[in-house]
N, C-alpha and C positions, 0 to 999 in steps of 0.2 A: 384504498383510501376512501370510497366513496361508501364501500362500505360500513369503515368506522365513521362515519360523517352521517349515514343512517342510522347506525342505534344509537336506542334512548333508554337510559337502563332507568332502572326502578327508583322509587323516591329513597333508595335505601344507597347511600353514596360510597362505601363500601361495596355493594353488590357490583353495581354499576362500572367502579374502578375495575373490578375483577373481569369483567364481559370484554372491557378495551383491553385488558392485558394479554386473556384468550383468543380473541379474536385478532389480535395483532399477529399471536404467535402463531395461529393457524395461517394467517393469510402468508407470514414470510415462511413457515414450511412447504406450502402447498408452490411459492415461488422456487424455493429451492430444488425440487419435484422436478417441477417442468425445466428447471437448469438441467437437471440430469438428463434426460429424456435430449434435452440439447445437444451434450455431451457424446450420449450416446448414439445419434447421428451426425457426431464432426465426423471429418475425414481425415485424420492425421498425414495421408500422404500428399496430398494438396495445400500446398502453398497459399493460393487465392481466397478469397474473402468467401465464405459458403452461409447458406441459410438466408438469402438475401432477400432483401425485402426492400422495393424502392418505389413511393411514390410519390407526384409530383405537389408540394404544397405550399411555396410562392414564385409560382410561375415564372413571374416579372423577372425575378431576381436567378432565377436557376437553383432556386432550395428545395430540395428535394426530403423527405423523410426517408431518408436511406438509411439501414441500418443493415451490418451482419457479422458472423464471427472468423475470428481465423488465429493464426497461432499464436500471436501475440495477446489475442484476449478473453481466450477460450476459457482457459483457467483464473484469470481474475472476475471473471463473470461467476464461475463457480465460488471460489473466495466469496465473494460478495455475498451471493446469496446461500452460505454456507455460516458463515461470523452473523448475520443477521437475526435469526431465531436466538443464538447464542447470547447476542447483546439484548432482545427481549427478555430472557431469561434474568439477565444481569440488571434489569429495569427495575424487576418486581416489587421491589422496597418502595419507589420513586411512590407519592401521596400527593404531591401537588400537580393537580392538575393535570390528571393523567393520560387523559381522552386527548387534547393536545399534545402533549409528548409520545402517544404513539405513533400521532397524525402526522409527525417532524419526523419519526425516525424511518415511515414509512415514503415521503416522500426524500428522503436521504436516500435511500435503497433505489427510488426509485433515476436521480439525480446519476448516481455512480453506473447502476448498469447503462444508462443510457452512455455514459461517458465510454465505456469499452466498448458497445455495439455501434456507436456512431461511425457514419462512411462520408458522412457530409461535416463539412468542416464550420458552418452556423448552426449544424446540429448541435455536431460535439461542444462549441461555444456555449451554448443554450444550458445543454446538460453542465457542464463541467463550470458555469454559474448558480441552476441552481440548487448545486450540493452544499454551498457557501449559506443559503439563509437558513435550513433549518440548525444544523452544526451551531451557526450563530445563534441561536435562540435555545438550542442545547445547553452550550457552553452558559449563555449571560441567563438564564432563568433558572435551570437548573443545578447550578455549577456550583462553586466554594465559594467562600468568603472575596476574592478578588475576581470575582466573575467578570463582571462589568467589562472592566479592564481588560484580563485577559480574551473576552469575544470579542472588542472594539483590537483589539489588537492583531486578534488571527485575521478581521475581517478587513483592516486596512492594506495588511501585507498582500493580500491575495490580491486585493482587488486590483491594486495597482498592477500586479505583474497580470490579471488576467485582461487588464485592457489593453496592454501592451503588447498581448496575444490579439486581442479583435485588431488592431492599426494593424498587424501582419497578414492576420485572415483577408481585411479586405484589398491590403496590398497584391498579396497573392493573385486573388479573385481577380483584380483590374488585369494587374501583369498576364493573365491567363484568358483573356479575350471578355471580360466581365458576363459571363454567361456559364457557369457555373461553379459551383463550391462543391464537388463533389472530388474527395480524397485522394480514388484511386485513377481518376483521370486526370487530375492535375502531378500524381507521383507519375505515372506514366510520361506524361508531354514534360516534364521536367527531366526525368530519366532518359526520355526519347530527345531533345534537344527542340521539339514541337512549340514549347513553351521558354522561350528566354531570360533570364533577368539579372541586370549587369552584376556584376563581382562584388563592387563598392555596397549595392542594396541588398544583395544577397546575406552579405555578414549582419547587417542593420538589424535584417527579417531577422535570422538565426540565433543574435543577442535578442528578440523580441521575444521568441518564442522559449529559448533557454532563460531567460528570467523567471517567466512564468513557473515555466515546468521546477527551476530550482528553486522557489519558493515553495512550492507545495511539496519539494524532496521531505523535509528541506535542505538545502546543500550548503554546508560552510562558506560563507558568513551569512546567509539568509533562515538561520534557524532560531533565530529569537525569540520569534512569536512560540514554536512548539510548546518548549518545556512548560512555558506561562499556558497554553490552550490542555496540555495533557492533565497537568494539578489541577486547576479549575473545574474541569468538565467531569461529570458522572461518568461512573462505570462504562458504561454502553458507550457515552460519547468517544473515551481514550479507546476501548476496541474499534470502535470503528475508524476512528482517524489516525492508529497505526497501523490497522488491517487493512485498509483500501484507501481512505483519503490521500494518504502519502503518496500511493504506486500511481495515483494519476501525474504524479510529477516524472517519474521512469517511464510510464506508459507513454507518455505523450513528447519525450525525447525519443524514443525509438518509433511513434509513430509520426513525428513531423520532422525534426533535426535532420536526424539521418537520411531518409530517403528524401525529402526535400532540399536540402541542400548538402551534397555528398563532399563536395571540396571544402567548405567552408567548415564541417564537420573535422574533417580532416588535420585539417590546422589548427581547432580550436580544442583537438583530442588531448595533448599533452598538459594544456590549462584546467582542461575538467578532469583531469585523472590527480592533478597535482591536487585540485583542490577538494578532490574525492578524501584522499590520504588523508591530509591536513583532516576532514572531518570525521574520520573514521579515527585518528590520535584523540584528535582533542576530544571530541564527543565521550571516547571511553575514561580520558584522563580525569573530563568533568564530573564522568557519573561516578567516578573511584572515589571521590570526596563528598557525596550529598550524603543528608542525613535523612532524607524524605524518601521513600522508598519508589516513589511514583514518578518522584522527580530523575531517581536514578533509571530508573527502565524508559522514562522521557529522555535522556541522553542519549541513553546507548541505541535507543532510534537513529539519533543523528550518528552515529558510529555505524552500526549495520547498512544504513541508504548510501552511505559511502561506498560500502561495497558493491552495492547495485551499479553505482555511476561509474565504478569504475571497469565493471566489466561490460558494459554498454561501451563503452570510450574504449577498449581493447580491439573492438571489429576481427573478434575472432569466434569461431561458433562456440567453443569452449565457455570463454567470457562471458559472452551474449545469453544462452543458454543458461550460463550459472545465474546472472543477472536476474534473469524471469523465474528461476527455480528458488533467488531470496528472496523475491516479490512473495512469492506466497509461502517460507517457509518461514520469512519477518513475521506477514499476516499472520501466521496460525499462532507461533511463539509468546512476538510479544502479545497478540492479541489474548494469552492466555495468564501470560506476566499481569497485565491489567483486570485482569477478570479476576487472579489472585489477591493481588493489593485489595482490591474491591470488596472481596468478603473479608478478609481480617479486616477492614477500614468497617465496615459494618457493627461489626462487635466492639473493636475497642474507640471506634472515632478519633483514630491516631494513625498516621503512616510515617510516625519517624521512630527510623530505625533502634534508638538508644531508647526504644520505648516498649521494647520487645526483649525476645529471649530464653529460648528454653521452649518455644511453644507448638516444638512436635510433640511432646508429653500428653498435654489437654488435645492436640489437634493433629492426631497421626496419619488420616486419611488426605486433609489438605497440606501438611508436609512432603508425604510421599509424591502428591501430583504437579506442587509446587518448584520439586526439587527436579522432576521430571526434564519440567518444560522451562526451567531452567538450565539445565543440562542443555539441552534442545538450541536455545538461544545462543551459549558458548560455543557452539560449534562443534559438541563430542561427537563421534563416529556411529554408524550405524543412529541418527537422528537428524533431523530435517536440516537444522541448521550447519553443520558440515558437510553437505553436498555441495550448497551454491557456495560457501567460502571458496572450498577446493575448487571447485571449478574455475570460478570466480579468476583465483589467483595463478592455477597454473596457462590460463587465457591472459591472463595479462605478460605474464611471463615470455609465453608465448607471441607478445602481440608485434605488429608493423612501427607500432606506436612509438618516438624517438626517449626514452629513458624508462619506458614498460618495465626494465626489468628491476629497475631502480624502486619505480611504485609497488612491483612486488610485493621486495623483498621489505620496502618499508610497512604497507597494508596488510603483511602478515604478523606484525604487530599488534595491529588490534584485536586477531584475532586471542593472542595473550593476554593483554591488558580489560579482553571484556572477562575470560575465566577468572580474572584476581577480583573484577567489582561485583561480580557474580556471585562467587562463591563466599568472599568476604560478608555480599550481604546475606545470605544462608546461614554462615556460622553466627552471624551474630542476631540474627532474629528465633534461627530455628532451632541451633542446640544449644548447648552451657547450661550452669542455672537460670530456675525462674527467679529472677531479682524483684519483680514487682506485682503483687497480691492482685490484682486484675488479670494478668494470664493465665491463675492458676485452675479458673475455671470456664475459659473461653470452653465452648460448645464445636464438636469439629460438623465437619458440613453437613447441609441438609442435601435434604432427594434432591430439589430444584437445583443447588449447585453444583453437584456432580453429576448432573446431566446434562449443565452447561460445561463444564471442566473435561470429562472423562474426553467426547468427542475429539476437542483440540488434542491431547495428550495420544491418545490413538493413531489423530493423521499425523500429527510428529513421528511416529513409529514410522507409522506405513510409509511418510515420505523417503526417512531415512532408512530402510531396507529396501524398497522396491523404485526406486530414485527412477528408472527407465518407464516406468507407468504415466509420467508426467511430462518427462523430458522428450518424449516420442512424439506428442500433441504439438510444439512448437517448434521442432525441430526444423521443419522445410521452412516455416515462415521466416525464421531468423535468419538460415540463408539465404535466404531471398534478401533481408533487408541488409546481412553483410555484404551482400553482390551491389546492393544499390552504392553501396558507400566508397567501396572500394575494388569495384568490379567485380567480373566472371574471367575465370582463367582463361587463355585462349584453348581452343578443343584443339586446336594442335600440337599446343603444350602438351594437355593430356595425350593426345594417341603419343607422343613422343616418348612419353614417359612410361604407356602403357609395352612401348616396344623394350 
């Protein structure tokens, strides 16, 4: 950032756009770089927080700059800094004022990973507030014709539920000897019985902190604001706010809910799987009907986060597992759904759908990668998005949970209802006749967008063939946080069983 805050490009303002585009794209390559270099010293067999980094930075208070990774966030870390070059890429067009808008998207980037490395719980506040302003200045400057609107809208919904998050944080903190905010020693004294806090206040926190977090799913009925924040916001914007801004709502139910309050989770499991369902129907039902093309891949958001929530609420590894495997299998899909809409929205300045038609003819190469990562999103086999459904669903099936197998078998629904809004919208944009004299000579993609496209379309493969490459990374973590929730077996159980 302070880089791009350093140059001063030439009196040639054109030139000068181009230096911030470069230079942006270099700086979130070079972040992505060092994510791997990360990656490739996690320690998949260890559970605990690794790569840590703690120093002490208001004292008074017990705030520490604590930051580190583990299985929970190992791989949204990479996401992040993965979808970021990509959303660069997908910028390129943007003319207004461009040296500011990479300045927004770069402390964006930088708002989210803090939000997955944070161990300190005013950290994580800090960050997971300021992903909120540049988003908002994304959306209402750059955005469509109901910007305004739409940014004043994502930015009211959140905010409320993230304050309702800080009144829990500091509750916590008090109830916890007021002497520090640091994560994994408050889940500990919580876990360990060191730290108390009555029954009645318990649920209070857990509705405090589950608002939040289902706001930013968003989870039925808190999804109002999306579909309005997805159309409004540019290219870049929609990748990034259904590549990672969502998953800080999943991320931060399985990093607070659960192991902070295991009982009250417990009870409140059969409420958030029903209301998973409910928006994994409706959301698909809704996007069956739009005629906006952006609006429909803005639903079936709400349809897919469903599935996230409801294998979180399953407290099975299967669930749980598949859960963090849609996190980033959402991320890559839709994030590539959105990057699509984006270049035809380019050429023809139109995303509604009855405004198409026939336009793999002119555009064979973005048909072909279109139809890919579509595929992907429905959930076919051997591709990203039907590992974490399956999973998802046979965890739930599985689950302790009192009517799991009810939400199943209902949540396997959507998996239907997203192939019919899917596919419907493929046939009627990409083949038949061309009916209207503007498709006939659409332009199929340049270098710059299929170097943004191909990447996504790739890890969809790779997710979906080599599924154990990822699912290995999270694996202990999420047992651990299934133990926090609902115990460790007795090891006498096990030898008993072993005889």
């Amino acid at each position: 950032m302070l880089l791009l805050l350093s140059l001063r490009g030439s009196g040639d303002q054109k030139a000068a756009n181009n230096l911030y585009r470069y230079a942006t794209l270099a700086i979130t390559l070079v972040t992505f770089l060092v994510s791997l270099v990360i990656l490739a010293r996690y320690d998949s067999s260890n559970a605990a927080a690794q790569l840590v980094e703690k120093t002490a930075w208001i004292g008074s208070l017990g705030v520490y700059y604590h930051i580190g990774i583990d299985g929970l966030s190992v791989w949204l870390v990479i996401l992040t800094t993965f979808l970021m070059p990509i959303a660069v890429l997908a910028s390129w067009n943007i003319t207004k004022r461009v040296r500011e808008y990479m300045l927004f998207m770069l402390i964006l980037e930088t708002g989210m990973i803090g939000v997955f490395v944070s161990l300190d719980m005013f950290l994580f506040y800090l960050f997971f507030e300021i992903t909120l302003i540049p988003m908002y200045f994304l959306i209402g400057v750059w955005g469509g014709e109901r910007r305004i609107y739409a940014a004043i809208k994502f930015f009211v919904y959140t905010v409320v539920g993230s304050l309702l998050m800080l009144v829990a944080i500091i509750a916590i903190y008090f109830y916890n000897g007021g002497t520090t905010f640091d994560m994994v020693e408050i889940t500990n004294n919580l876990q360990t019985g060191k730290t108390v806090i009555p029954g009645n206040v318990q649920t209070w926190l857990w509705l405090a902190f589950a608002l939040a977090f289902c706001i930013k799913v968003p989870l039925f009925p808190f999804h109002t604001w999306l579909p309005d924040a997805h159309v409004e916001a540019p290219t870049a914007g929609s990748i990034i706010l259904a590549g990672v801004l969502l998953k800080m709502g999943t991320y931060g139910l399985m990093r607070f809910n659960l192991p902070f309050f295991p009982s009250v989770s417990q009870k409140a499991a059969p409420w958030m799987m029903g209301l998973a369902v409910i928006g994994i129907i409706y959301g698909a039902l809704v996007a069956m009907v739009q005629p906006d093309m952006k609006k429909l891949v803005a639903y079936s958001s709400v349809s897919h986060l469903g599935f996230v929530v409801l294998g979180i609420f399953a407290f099975t590894d299967q669930g749980m597992q598949g859960a963090l495997y849609q996190m980033l299998a959402h991320g890559i899909s839709t994030g590539a759904l959105f990057l699509g809409v984006g270049i035809v929205y380019d050429r023809r300045h139109t995303r509604q759908i009855a405004d198409f038609g026939g336009i793999s003819t002119p555009m064979p190469q973005y048909s072909t990668l279109f139809l890919i990562v579509a595929l992907s999103s429905l959930g076919l086999p051997l591709l990203n998005g039907f590992i974490g459904e399956f999973l998802i669903l046979i965890g739930t099936f599985a689950s302790p949970v009192p009517h799991a197998r009810m939400f199943a078998v209902l949540a396997a629904l959507g998996v239907i209802l997203s192939a019919v809004y899917l596919l419907w919208m493929i046939q009627r944009v990409f083949f038949g006749e061309i009916t209207k004299k503007e498709n006939e000579e659409l332009k199929d993609m340049n270098g710059r967008e299929v170097l943004a496209m191909v990447p996504l379309v790739v890890l969809a493969i790779v997710m979906g063939v080599k599924p154990m490459t990822f699912l290995r990374g999270s694996e202990k973590t999420v047992t651990l946080v299934k133990e926090y929730v609902i115990g460790k077996p007795a090891k006498v159980a096990e030898n008993h069983q072993e005889r």
